[in-house]
C-alpha atoms as a printed R data frame, in Angstrom:
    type eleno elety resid chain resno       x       y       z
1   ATOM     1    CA   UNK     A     1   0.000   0.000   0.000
2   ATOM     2    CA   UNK     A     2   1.428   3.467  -0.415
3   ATOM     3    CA   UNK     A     3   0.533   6.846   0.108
4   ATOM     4    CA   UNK     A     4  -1.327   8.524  -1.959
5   ATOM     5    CA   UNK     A     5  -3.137  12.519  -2.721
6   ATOM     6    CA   UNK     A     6  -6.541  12.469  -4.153
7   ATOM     7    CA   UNK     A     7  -6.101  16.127  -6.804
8   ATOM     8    CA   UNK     A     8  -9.478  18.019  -7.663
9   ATOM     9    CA   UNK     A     9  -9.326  20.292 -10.085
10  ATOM    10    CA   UNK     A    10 -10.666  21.183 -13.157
11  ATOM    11    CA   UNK     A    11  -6.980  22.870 -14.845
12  ATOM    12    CA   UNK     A    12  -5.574  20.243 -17.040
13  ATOM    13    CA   UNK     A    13  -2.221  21.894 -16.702
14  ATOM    14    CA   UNK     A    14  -1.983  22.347 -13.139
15  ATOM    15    CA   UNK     A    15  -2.743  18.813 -12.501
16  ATOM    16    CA   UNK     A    16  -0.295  17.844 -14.423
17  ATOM    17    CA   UNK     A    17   2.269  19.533 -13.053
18  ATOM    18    CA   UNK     A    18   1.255  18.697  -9.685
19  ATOM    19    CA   UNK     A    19   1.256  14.914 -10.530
20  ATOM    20    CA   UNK     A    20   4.202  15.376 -11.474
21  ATOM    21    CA   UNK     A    21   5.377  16.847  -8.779
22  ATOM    22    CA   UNK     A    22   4.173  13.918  -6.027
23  ATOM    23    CA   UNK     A    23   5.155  11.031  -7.579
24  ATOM    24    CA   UNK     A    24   8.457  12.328  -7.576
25  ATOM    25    CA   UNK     A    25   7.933  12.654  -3.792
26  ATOM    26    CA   UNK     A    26   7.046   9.264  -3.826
27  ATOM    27    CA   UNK     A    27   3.219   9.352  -3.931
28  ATOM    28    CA   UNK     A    28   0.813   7.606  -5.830
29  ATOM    29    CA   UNK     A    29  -1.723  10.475  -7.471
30  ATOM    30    CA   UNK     A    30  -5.126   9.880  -8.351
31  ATOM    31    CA   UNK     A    31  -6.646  12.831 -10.004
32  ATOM    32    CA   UNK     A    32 -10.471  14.336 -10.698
33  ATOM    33    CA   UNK     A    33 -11.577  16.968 -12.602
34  ATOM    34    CA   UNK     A    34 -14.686  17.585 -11.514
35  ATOM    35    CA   UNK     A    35 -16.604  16.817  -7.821
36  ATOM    36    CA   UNK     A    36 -18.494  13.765  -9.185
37  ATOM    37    CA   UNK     A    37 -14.859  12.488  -9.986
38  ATOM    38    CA   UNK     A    38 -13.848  13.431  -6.623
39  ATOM    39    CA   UNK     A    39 -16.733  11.467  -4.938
40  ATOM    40    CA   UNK     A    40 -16.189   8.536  -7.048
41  ATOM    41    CA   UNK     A    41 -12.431   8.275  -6.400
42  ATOM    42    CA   UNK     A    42 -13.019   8.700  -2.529
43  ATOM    43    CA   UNK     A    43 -15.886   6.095  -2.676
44  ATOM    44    CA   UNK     A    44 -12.729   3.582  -4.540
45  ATOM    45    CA   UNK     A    45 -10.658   3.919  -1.973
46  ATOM    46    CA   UNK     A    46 -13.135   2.323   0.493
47  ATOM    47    CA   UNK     A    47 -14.118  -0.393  -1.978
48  ATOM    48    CA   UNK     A    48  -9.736  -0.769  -2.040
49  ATOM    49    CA   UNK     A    49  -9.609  -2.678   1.095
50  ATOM    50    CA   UNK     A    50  -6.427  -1.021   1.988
51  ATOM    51    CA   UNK     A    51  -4.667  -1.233  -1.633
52  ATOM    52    CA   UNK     A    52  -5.527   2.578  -1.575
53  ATOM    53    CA   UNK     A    53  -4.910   5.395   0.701
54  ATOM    54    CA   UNK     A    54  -4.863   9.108   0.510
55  ATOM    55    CA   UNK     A    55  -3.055  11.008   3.211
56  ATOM    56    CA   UNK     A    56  -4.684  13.975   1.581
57  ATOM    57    CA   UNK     A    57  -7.198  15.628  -0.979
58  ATOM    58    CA   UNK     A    58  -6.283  19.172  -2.348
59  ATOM    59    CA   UNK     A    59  -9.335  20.412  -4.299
60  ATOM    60    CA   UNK     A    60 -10.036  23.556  -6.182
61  ATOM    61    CA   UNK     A    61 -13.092  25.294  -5.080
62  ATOM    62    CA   UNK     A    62 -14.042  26.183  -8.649
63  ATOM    63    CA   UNK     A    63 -15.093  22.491  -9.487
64  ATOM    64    CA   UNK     A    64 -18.233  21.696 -11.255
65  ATOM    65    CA   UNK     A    65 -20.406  18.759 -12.184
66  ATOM    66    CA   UNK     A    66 -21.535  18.884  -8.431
67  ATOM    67    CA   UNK     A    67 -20.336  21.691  -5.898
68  ATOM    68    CA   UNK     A    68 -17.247  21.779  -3.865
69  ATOM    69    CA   UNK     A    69 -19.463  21.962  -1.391
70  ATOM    70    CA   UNK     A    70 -21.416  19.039  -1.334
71  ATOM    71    CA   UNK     A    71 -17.920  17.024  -2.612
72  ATOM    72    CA   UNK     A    72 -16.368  18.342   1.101
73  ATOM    73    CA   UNK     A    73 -19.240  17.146   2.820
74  ATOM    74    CA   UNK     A    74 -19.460  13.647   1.055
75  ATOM    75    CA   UNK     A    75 -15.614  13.332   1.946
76  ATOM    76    CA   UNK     A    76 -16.008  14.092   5.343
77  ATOM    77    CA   UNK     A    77 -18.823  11.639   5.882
78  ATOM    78    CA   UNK     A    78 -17.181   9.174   4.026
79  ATOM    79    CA   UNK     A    79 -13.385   9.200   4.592
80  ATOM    80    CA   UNK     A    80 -13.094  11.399   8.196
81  ATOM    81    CA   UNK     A    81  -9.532  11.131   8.602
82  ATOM    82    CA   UNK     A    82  -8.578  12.440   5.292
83  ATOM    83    CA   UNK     A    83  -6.543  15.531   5.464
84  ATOM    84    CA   UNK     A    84  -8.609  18.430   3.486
85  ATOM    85    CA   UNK     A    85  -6.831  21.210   1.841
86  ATOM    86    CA   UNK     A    86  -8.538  23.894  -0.146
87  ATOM    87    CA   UNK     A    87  -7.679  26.150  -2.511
88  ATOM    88    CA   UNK     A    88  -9.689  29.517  -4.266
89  ATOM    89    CA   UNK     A    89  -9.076  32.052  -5.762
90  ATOM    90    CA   UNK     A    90  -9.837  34.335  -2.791
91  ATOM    91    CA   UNK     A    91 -11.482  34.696   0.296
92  ATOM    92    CA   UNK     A    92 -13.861  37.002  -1.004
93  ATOM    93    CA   UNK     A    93 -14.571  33.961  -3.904
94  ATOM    94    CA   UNK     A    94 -15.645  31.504  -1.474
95  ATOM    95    CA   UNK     A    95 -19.426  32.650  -0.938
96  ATOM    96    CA   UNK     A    96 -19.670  31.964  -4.709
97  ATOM    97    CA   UNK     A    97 -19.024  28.618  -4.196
98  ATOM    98    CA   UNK     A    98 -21.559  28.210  -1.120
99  ATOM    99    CA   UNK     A    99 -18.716  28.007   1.557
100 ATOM   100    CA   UNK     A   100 -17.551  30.391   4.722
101 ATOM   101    CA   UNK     A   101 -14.381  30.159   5.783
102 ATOM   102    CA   UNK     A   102 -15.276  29.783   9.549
103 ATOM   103    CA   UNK     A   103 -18.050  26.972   8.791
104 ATOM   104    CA   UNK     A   104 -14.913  25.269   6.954
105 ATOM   105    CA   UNK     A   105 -12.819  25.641  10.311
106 ATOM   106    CA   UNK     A   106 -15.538  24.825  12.422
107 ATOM   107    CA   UNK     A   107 -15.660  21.644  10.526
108 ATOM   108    CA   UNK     A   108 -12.021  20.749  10.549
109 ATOM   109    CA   UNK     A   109 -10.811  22.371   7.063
110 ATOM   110    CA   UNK     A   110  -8.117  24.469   8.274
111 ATOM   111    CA   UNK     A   111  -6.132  24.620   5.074
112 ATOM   112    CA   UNK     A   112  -7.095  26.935   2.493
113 ATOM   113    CA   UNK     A   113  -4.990  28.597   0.443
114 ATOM   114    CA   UNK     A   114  -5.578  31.688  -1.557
115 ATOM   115    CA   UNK     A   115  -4.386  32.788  -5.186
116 ATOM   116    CA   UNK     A   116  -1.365  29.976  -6.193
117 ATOM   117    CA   UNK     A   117  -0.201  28.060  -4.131
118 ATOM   118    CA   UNK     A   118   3.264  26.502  -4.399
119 ATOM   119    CA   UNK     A   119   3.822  22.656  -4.802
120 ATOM   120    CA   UNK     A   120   6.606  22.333  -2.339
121 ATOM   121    CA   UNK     A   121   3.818  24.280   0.121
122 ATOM   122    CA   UNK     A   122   1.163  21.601  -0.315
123 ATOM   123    CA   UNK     A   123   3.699  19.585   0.221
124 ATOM   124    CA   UNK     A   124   4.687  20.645   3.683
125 ATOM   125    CA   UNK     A   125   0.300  20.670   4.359
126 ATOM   126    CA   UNK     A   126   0.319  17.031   3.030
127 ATOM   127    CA   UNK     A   127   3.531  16.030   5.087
128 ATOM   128    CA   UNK     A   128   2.548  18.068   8.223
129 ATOM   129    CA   UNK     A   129   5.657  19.445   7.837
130 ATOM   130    CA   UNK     A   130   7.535  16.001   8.563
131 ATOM   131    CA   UNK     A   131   8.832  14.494   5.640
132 ATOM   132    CA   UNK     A   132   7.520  10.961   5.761
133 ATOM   133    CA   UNK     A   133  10.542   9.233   3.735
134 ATOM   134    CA   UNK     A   134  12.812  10.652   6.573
135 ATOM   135    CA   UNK     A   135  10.899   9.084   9.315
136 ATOM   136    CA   UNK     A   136  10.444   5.704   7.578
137 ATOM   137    CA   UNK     A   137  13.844   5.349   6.403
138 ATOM   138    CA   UNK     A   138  15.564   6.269  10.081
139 ATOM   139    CA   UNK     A   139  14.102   3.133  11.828
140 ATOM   140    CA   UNK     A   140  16.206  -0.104  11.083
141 ATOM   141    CA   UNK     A   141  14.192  -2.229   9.177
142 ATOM   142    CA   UNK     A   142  12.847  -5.900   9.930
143 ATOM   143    CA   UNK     A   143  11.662  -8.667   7.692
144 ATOM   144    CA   UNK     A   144   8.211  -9.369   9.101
145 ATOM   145    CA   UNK     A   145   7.663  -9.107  12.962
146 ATOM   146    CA   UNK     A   146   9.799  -9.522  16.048
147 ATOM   147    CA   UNK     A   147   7.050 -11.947  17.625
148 ATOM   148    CA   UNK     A   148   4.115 -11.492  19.619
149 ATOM   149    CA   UNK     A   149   4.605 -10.233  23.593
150 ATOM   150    CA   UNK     A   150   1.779  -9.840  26.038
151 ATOM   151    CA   UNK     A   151   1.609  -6.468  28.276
152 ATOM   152    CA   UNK     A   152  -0.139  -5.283  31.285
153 ATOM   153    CA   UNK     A   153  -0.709  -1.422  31.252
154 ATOM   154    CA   UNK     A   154  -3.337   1.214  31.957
155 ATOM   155    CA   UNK     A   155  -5.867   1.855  29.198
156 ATOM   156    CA   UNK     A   156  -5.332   5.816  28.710
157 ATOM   157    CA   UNK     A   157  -1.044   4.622  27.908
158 ATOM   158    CA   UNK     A   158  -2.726   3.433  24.302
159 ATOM   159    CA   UNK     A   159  -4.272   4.756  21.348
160 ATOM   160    CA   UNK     A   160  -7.185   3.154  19.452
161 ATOM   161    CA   UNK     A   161  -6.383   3.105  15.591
162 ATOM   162    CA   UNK     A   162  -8.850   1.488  13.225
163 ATOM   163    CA   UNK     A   163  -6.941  -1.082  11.201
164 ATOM   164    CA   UNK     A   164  -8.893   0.170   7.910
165 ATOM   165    CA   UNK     A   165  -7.346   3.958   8.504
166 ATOM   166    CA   UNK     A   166  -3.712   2.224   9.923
167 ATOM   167    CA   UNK     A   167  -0.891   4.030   7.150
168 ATOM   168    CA   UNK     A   168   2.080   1.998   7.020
169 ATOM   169    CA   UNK     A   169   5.447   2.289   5.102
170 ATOM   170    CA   UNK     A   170   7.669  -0.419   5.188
171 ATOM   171    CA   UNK     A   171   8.294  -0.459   8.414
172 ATOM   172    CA   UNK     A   172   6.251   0.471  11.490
173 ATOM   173    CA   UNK     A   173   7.763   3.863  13.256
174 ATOM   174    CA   UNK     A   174   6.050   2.156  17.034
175 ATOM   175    CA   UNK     A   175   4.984  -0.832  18.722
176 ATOM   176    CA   UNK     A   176   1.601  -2.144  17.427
177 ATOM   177    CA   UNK     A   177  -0.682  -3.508  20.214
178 ATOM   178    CA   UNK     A   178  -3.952  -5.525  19.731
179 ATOM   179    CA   UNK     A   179  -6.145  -4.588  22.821
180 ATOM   180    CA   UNK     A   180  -7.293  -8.378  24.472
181 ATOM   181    CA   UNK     A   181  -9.052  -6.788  27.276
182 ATOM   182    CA   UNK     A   182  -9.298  -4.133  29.608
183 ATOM   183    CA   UNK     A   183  -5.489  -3.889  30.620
184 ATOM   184    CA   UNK     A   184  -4.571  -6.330  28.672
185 ATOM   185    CA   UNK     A   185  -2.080  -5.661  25.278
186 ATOM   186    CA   UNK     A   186  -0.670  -8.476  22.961
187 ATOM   187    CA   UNK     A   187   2.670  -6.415  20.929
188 ATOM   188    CA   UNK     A   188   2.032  -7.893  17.041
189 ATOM   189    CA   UNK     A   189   4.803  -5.198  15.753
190 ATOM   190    CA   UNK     A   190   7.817  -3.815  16.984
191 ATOM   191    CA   UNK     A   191   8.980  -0.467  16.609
192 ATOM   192    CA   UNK     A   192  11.486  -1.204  13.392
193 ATOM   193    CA   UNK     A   193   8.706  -4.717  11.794
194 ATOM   194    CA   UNK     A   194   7.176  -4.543   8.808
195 ATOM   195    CA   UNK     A   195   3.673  -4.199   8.560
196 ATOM   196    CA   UNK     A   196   0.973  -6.211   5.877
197 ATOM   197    CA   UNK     A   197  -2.645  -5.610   6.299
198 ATOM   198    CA   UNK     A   198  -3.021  -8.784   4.945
């Protein structure tokens, strides 16, 4: 599985270039240009079983063939955890389009960019500013897993991550844990293991 950007737009050129521009950062691209495009490629991600997964969607408010709109709420309601960045022309543009910038903060779209934005900038959005290859590549790397190991700890120590939304490179930056019970932690992955949904 690798990592991959979901582009919306409706400039032929522009997504071009920026396709170009990600896979030479190492992600897969899958591009729309319009919002029924956009809803269809989020809806194949889900039907992917985990072949599939964006770490991001950068869409151009001026989309048509359905509004951005409806095409944010659709991907919010359908893929929560993917990263939303927006771009328009300017703030002043966005009533045109049916949208308010604080609505779109209020519901967890706090990237928008105005005018052009720079690649290596929705880069850094995408990335969170950490650079992803860095932070796989800096773990020493196992073939398959270090074997299972059973822990005792307190509940609020862990974080729940659904397995469907789980992005791994090739190797796992912590130790996995399968919850068996309150308390109760079975390590499937070390820090360092590499990871197969399958």
């Amino acid at each position: 599985m690798g990592l991959a950007v979901l582009l919306v737009d409706n400039r032929k050129d522009w997504i071009s270039k920026a396709t170009a521009f990600f896979e030479e950062h190492n992600y897969e691209v899958v591009t729309a240009m319009n919002g029924k495009d956009a809803q269809l490629a989020v809806y194949k991600e889900k039907e992917s079983r985990g072949k599939l997964k964006y770490v991001a969607a950068i869409l151009n408010a001026s989309v048509n063939n359905y509004p951005i709109a409806q095409v944010l709420k659709y991907i919010q309601s359908n893929s929560p955890s993917l990263k939303l960045i927006l771009q328009a022309e300017s703030a002043a543009h966005l009533p045109t389009y049916e949208l308010r910038e604080d609505i779109l903060q209020k519901q967890g779209i706090n990237n928008i960019y105005y005018g052009e934005t720079s690649f290596k900038d929705l880069l850094e959005c995408v990335e969170g500013f950490e650079d992803y290859e860095k932070i796989f590549n800096q773990k020493p790397k196992a073939k398959g897993s270090s074997g299972e190991v059973e822990e005792a700890g307190d509940d609020s120590q862990y974080t729940s991550v659904n397995i469907d939304e789980f992005i791994s490179g090739n190797a796992v930056q912590f130790d996995i844990f399968i919850r068996l019970g309150s308390g109760r932690y079975l390590k499937i992955l070390h820090a360092g293991d590499s990871f197969s949904s399958e």
